[in-house]
C-alpha positions as CSV (number, residue, x, y, z in Angstrom):
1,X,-28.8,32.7,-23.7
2,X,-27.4,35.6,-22.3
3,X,-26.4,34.1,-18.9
4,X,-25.7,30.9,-20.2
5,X,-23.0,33.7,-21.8
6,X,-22.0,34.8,-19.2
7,X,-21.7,32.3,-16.9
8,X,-18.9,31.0,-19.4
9,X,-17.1,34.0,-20.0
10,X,-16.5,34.0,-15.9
11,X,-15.5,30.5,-16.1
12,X,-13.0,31.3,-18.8
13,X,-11.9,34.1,-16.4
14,X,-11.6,31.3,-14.3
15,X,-9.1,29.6,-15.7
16,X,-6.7,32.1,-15.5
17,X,-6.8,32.1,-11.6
18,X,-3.8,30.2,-9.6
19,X,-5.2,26.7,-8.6
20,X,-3.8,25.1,-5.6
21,X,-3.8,21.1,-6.0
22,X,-6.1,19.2,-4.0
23,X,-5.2,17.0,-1.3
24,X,-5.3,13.7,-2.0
25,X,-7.7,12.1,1.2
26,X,-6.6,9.2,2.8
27,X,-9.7,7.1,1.9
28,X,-9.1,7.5,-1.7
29,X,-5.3,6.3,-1.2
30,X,-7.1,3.4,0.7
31,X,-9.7,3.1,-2.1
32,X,-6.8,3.0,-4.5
33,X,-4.5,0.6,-2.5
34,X,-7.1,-2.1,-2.3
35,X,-8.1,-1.8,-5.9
36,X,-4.7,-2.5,-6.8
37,X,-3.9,-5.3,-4.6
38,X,-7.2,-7.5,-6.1
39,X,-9.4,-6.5,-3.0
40,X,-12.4,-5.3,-5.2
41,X,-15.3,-5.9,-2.7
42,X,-13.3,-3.8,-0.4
43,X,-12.3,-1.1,-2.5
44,X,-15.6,-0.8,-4.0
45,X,-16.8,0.0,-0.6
46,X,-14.6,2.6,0.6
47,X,-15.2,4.6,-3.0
48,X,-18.5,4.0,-2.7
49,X,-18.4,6.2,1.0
50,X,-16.8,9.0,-0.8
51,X,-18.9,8.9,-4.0
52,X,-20.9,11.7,-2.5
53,X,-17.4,13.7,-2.9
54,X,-17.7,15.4,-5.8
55,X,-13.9,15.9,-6.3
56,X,-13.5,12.3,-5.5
57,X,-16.5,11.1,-8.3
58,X,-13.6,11.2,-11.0
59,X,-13.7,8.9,-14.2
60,X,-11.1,6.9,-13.0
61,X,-13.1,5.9,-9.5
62,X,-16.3,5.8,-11.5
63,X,-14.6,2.9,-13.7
64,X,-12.8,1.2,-11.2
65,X,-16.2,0.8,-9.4
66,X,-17.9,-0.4,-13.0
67,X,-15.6,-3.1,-13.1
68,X,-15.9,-4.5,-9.4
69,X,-19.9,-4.5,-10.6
70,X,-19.3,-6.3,-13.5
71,X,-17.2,-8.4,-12.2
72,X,-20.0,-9.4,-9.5
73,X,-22.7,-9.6,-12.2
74,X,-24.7,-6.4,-11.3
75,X,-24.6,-5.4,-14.7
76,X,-27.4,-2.9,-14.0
77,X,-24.6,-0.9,-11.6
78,X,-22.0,-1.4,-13.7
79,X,-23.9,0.5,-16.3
80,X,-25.3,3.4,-14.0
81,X,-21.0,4.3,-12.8
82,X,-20.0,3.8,-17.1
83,X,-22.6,6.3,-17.6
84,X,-21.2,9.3,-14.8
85,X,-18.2,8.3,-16.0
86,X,-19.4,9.1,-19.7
87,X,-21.4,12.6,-18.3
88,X,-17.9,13.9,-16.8
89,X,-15.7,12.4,-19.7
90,X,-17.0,11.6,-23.2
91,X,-15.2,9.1,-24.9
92,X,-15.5,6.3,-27.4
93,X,-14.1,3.4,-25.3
94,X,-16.6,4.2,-22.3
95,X,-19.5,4.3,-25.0
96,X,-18.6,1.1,-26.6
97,X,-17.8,-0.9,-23.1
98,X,-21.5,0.2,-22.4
99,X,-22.6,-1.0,-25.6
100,X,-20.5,-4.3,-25.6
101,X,-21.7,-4.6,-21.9
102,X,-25.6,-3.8,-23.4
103,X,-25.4,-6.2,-26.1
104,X,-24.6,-9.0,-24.2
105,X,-27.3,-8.3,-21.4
106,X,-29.7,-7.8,-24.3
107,X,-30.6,-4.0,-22.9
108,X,-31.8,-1.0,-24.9
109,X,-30.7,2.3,-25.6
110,X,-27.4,2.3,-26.4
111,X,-27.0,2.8,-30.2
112,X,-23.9,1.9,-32.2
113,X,-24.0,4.2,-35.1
114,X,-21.9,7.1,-36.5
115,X,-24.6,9.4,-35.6
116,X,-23.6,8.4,-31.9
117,X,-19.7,8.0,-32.5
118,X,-20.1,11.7,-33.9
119,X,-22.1,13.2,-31.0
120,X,-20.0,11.8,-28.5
121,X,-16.5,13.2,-30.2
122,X,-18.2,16.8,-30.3
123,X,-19.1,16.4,-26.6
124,X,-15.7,15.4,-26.1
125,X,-14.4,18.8,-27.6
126,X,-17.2,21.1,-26.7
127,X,-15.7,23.4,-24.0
128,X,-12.8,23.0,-25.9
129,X,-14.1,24.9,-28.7
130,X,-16.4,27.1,-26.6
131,X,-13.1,28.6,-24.9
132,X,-11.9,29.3,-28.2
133,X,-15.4,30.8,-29.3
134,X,-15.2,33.1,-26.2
135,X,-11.6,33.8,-26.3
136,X,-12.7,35.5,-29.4
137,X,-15.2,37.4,-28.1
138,X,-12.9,38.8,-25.3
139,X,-10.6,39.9,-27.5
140,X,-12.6,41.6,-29.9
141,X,-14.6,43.2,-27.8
142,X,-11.7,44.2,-25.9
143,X,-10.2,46.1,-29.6
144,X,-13.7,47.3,-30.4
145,X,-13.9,49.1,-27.1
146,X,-10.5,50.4,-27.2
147,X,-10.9,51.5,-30.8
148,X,-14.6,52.6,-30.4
149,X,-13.9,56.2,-32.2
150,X,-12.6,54.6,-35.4
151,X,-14.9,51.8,-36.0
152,X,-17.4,51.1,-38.5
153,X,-21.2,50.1,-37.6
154,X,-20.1,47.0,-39.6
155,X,-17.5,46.0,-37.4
156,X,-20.5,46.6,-34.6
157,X,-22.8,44.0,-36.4
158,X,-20.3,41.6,-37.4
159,X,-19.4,41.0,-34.0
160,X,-22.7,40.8,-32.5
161,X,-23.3,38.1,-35.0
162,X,-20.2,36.6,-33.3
163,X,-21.9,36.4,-30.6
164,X,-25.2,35.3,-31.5
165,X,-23.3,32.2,-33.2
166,X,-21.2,31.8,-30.1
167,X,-24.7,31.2,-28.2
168,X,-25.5,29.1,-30.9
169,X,-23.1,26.7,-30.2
170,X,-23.6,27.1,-26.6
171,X,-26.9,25.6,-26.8
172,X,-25.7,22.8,-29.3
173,X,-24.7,20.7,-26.6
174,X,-28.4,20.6,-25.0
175,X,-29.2,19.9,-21.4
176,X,-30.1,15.6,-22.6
177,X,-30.8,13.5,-19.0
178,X,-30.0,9.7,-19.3
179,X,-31.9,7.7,-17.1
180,X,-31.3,3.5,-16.2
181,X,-34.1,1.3,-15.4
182,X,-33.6,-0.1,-12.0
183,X,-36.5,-2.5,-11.7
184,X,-36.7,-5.6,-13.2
185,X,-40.0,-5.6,-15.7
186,X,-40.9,-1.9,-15.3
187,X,-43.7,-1.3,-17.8
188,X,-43.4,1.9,-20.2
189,X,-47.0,3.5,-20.2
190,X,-48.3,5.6,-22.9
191,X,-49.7,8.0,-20.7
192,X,-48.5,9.4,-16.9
193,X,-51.3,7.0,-15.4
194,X,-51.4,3.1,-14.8
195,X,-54.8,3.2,-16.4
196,X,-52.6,4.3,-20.2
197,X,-51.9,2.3,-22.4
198,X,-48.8,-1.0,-21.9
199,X,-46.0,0.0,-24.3
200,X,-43.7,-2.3,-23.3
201,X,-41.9,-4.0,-20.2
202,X,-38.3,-2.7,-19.7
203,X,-35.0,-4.6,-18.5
204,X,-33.3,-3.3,-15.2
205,X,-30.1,-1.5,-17.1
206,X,-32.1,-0.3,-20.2
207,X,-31.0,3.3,-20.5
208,X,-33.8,6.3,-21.2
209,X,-33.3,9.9,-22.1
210,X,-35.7,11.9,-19.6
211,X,-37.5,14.2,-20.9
212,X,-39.7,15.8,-18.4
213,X,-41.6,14.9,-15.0
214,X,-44.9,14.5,-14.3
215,X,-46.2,13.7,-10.8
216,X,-45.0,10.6,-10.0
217,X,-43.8,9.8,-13.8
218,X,-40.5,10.5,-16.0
219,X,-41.6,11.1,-19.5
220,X,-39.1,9.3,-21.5
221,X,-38.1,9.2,-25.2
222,X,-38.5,5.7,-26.3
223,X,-37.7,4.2,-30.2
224,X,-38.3,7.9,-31.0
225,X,-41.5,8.5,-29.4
226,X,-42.4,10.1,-25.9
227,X,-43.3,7.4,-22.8
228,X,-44.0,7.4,-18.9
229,X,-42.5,5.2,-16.3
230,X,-42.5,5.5,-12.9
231,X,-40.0,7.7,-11.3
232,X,-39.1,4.5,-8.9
233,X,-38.4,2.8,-11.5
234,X,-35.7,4.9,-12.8
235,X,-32.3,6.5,-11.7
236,X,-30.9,9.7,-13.2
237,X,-27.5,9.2,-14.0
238,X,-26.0,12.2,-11.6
């Protein structure tokens, strides 16, 4: 907890560095021009040659490619781009175009309930609120330091407990890895071996939280309950 501490305080530090703007490459104009002229096909290829860029992987490309897929009928790779699009920006309409998308395929794992509508929006605000958190904690520390000689032992443990709540939060978020079946009738196991028990055969585009790795398995979380499929079968969502 401590690193994860302060590894955030130095990106908070961060921010208060001079940023130069990045320069705009000419693929992405390219990508961009086709895009908006109706060549889809095209522009899907040039932004998938710069996909690999991580400052080029924005939202905005990772939608713009979703909706060349969808509008192809690879459904499956419409939904793998709407969900790195989700993992760098949370938000509601991304969720629900994957859900609507989902729905209509007749897919699993993409709830619509308050429980997820309420996850998403404190994903959405999460570093928000950590900056804030560790603002705090800079500037208290800062006057405890400064005014070391005239404060209390309270003031001591009342701002370590500032801190342990501040790592609290940190960890709120967790470190959740969703997963989309790429493989047309991939069977969840029971166990990491094709002699465990058939669970059930998934849909190429069913999304899976990954839980762990075992040999040549994903241990997945399935309708609440822990599963193996093969790791060919599966792409992380990146």
């Amino acid at each position: 907890m401590l690193k994860k501490l302060f590894l955030f305080f130095l990106i908070w530090f961060g921010f208060f560095q001079p940023t130069t703007a990045q320069k705009v490459s000419t693929e992405l104009v390219r990508a961009d021009s086709a895009f908006d002229a109706g060549a889809y096909q095209l522009a899907y290829r040039y932004y998938r040659g710069l996909i690999r860029q991580e400052d080029v992987a924005s939202p905005r490309v990772l939608l713009r490619m979703a909706y060349v897929q969808e509008g192809l009928g690879h459904y499956p790779a419409a939904l793998y781009y709407l969900n790195m699009a989700l993992a760098r920006q949370p938000r509601l309409a991304t969720w629900r175009k994957m859900a609507d998308l989902a729905r209509t395929q007749r897919l699993t794992g993409y709830p619509e309930t308050w429980q997820q509508d309420l996850q998403l929006t404190f994903r959405r605000y999460y570093y928000l609120g950590l900056q804030a958190l560790l603002i705090g904690a800079v500037v208290g520390g800062t006057l405890l330091i400064i005014r070391r000689q005239h404060i209390t032992r309270g003031w001591w443990v009342t701002y370590s407990v500032y801190l342990l709540l501040t790592g609290v939060y940190l960890n709120l978020l967790g470190t959740e890895r969703a997963a989309l079946v790429m493989q047309p009738r991939a069977a969840l196991m029971a166990g990491p071996s094709a002699g465990a028990a058939w669970l059930t055969t998934t849909t190429a585009g069913d999304r899976l939280v990954v839980l762990g790795q075992q040999d040549t398995w994903y241990q997945v979380q399935w309708q609440g309950q822990e599963a193996y499929i093969r790791t060919q079968d599966l792409l992380l969502v990146e």
